[in-house]
C-alpha positions in Angstrom: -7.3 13.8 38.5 -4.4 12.1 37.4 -4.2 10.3 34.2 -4.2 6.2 34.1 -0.7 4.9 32.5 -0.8 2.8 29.6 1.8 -0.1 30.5 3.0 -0.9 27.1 5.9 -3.0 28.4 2.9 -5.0 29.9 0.6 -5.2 26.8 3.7 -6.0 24.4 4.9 -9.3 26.8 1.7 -10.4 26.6 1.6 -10.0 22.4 5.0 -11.5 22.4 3.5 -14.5 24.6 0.7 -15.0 22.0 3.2 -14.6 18.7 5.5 -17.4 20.8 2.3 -19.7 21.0 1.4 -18.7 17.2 5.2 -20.0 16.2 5.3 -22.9 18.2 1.9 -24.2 16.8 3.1 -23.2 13.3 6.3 -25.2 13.7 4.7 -28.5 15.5 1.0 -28.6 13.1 2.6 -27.1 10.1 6.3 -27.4 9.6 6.7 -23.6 9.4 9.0 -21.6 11.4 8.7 -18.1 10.9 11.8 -16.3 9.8 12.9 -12.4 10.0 15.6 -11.2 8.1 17.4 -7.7 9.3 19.6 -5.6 7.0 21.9 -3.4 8.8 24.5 -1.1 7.0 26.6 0.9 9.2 27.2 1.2 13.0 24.7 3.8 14.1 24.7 3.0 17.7 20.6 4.0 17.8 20.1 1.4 14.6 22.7 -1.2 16.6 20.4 -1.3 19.7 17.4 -1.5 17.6 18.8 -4.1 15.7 20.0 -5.7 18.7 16.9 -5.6 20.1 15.0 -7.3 17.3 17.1 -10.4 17.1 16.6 -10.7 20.9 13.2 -11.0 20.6 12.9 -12.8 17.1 14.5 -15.9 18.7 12.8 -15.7 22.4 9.7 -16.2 20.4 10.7 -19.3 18.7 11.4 -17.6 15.3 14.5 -17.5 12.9 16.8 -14.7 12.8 19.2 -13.7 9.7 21.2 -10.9 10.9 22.8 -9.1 7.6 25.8 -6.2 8.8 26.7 -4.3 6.1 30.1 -2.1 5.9 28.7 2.1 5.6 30.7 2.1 2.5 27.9 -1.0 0.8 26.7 0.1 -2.3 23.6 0.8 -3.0 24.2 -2.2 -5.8 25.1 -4.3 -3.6 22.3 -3.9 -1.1 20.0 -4.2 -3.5 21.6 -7.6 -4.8 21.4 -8.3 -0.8 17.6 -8.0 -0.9 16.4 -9.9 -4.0 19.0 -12.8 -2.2 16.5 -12.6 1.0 12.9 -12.5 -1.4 13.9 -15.4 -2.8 14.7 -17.1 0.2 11.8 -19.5 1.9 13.1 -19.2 5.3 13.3 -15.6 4.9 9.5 -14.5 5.2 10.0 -11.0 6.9 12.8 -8.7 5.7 13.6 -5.5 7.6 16.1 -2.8 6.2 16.9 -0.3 9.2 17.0 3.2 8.5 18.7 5.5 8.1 20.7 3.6 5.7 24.6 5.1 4.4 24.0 8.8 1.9 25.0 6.6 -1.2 22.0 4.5 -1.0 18.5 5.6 -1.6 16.5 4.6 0.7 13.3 4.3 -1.3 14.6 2.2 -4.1 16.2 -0.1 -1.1 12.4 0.0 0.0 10.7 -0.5 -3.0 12.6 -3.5 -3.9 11.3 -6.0 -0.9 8.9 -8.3 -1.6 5.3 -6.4 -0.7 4.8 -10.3 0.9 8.1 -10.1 3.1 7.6 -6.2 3.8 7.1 -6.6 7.5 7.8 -2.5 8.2 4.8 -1.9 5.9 6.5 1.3 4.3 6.5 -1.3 0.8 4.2 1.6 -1.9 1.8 -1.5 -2.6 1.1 -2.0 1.2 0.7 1.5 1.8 -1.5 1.7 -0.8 -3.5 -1.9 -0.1 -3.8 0.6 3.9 -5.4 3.2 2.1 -7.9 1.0 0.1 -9.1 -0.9 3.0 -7.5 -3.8 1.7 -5.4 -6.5 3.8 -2.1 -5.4 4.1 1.1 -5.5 6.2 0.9 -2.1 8.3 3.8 -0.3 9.8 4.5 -1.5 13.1 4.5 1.7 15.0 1.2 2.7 14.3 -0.5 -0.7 14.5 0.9 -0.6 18.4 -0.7 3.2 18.5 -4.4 1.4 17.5 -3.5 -1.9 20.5 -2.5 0.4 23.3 -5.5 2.8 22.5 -7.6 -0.2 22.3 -7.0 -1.2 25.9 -8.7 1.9 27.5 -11.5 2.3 24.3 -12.5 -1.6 22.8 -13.8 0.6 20.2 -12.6 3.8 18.5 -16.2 3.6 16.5 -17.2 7.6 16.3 -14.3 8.8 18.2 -12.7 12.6 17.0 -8.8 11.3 16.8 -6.3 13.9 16.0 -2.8 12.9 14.6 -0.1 15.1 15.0 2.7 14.9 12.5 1.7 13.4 8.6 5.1 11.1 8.0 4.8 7.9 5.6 6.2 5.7 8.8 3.5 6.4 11.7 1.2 9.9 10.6 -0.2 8.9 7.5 -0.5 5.0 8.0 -2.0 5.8 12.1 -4.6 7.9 10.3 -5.3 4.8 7.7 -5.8 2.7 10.6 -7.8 4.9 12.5 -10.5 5.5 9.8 -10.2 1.6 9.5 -12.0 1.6 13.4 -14.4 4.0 12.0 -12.8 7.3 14.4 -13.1 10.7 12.5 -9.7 11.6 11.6 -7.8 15.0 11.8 -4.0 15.1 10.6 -2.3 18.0 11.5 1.2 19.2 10.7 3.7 22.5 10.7 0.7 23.9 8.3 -1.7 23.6 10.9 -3.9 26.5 12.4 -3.8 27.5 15.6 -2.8 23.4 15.9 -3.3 23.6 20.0 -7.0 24.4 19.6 -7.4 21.6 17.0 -5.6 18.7 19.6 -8.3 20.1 22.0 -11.1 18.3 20.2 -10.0 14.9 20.6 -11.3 12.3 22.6 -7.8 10.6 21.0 -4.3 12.6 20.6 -1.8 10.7 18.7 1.5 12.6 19.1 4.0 11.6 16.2 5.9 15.1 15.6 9.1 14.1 16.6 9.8 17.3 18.9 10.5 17.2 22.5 7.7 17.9 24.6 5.5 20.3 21.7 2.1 19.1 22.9 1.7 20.7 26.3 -1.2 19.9 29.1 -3.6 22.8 28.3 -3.9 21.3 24.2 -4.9 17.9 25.9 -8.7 18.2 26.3 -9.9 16.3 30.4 -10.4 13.4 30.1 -8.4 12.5 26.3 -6.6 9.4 25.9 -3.0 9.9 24.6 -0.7 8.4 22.4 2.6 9.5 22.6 5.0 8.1 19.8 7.7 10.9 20.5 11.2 9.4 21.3 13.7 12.4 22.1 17.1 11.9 23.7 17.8 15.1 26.4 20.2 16.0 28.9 19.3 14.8 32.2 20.3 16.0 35.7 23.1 13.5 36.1 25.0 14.4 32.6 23.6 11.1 31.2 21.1 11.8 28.2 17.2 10.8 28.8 14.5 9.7 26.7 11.0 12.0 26.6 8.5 12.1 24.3 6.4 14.7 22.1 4.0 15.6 24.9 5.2 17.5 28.2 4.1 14.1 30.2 4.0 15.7 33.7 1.7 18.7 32.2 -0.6 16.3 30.6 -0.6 13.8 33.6 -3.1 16.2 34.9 -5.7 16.8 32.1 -5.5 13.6 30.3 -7.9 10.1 31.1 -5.3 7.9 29.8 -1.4 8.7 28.5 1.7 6.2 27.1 5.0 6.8 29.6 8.1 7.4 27.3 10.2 5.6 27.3 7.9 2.4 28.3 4.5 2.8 25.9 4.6 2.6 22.4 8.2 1.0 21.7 8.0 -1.9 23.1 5.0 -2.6 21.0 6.3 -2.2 17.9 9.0 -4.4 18.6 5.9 -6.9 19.5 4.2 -6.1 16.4 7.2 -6.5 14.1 7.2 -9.9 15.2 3.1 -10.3 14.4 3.7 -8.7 11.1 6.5 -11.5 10.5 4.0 -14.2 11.7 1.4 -13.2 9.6 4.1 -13.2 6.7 4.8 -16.4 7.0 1.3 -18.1 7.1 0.5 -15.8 4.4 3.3 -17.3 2.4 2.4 -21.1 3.2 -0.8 -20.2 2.1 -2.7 -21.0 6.0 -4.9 -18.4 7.8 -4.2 -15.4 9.5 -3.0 -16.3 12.8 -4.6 -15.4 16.0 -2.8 -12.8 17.2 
């Protein structure tokens, strides 16, 4: 048996496709152009090419992009200044911060002083929280792309043992929220865990958010599981350039597995995609319409 491979470059074109259509019918019925605002401080050449990214994608779906640079020396003052300029800003109806940021700023006050409204990263304490209530919210992007691309093989996680590996505020924790949201019965493991291979074995859904190369080997996959891998681990390769693999030994679990997201090629590209429905959904929020349709 070998595994089916969840084409996440596939399912986030077609998202981006939908967001475009959202945009354009915002822009034509309603006079609203969706805007996302990215705060960069620093040249970290992984945050550069995220960045990068972002803005690439922001205007090839018909929305606005403010691209903020900051110097690594910014103060944590000045940043902060930077933000409150962007909440009060109608175009601005996303604003993303990309960590890490410089050692002089805390993050979590940098965070904590978005707009809960513009928060499209969903790491915002009120949205996290309004997650853990039930409550509509603006969800990370990460794990809302974990919930799609599992949705593609299962239309319903109803009843389903899911076990997340790894228990961060950016994907663990907010994957789990979502995941008791579809009514699966949730297990979060971490470095804590008990004989942690016997406990991935259980589920019918393995969501793999540890952030170590290749941890999760084939024999903790139980047959037939579908698997998430959220992993994104640079290693040498054969030809001296570096390579990307994920948290689970893909080759190993290519075997056991039903279904399994290729790293790189599954759940990046989605949050991309979903970063831009999270800034969507901001902005008709904010002009007081419906939740779009994507």
């Amino acid at each position: 048996m070998t595994a089916r491979i969840i084409d996440g470059k596939a399912i986030a074109a077609e998202l981006r496709g939908k967001v475009a259509r959202e945009v354009e019918r915002l822009t034509d019925q309603h006079g609203v152009t969706p805007g996302l605002a990215v705060v960069l401080a620093g040249n970290n050449p992984a945050s550069e090419s995220y960045v990068g990214s972002k803005a690439k994608v922001t205007k090839e779906t018909g929305m606005r992009s403010f691209d903020h640079r900051l110097p690594e020396t910014v103060s944590e003052a000045d940043l902060l200044a930077l933000v409150r300029k962007l909440n009060a800003d109608p175009a601005v109806h996303g604003i993303l911060v990309q960590l890490p940021l410089p050692p002089q700023v805390d993050a979590q006050k940098v965070l904590n002083a978005i707009d809960p409204g513009k928060d499209v990263d969903g790491f915002h304490p009120v949205n996290a929280g309004r997650l853990a209530s039930g409550l509509p919210a603006l969800v990370p992007c990460t794990p809302l792309g974990c919930i799609i691309l599992a949705k593609t093989v299962h239309p319903s996680l109803a009843g389903m043992d899911a076990v997340v590996v790894g228990r961060s505020n950016i994907v663990g924790k907010p994957v789990a929220q979502l995941l008791l949201a579809e009514n699966a019965t949730v297990t979060v493991t971490h470095s804590k865990t008990r004989d942690l291979p016997a406990v991935c074995r259980r589920a019918d859904l393995l969501v793999a958010a540890i952030g170590r190369t290749e941890m999760v080997r084939g024999d903790w996959i139980k047959p037939g599981a579908t698997v998430i891998d959220v992993g994104i681990n640079r290693v040498p390769g054969v030809d001296g350039k570096s390579r990307l693999v994920g948290d689970v030994a893909f080759a190993e679990a290519l075997t056991v597995a039903g279904a399994i997201t290729p790293v790189p090629g599954g759940v990046g590209p989605m949050t991309i995609a979903c970063l831009m429905v999270n800034t969507v959904r901001a902005a008709c929020a904010s002009a007081g319409l419906p939740a779009p349709e994507v």
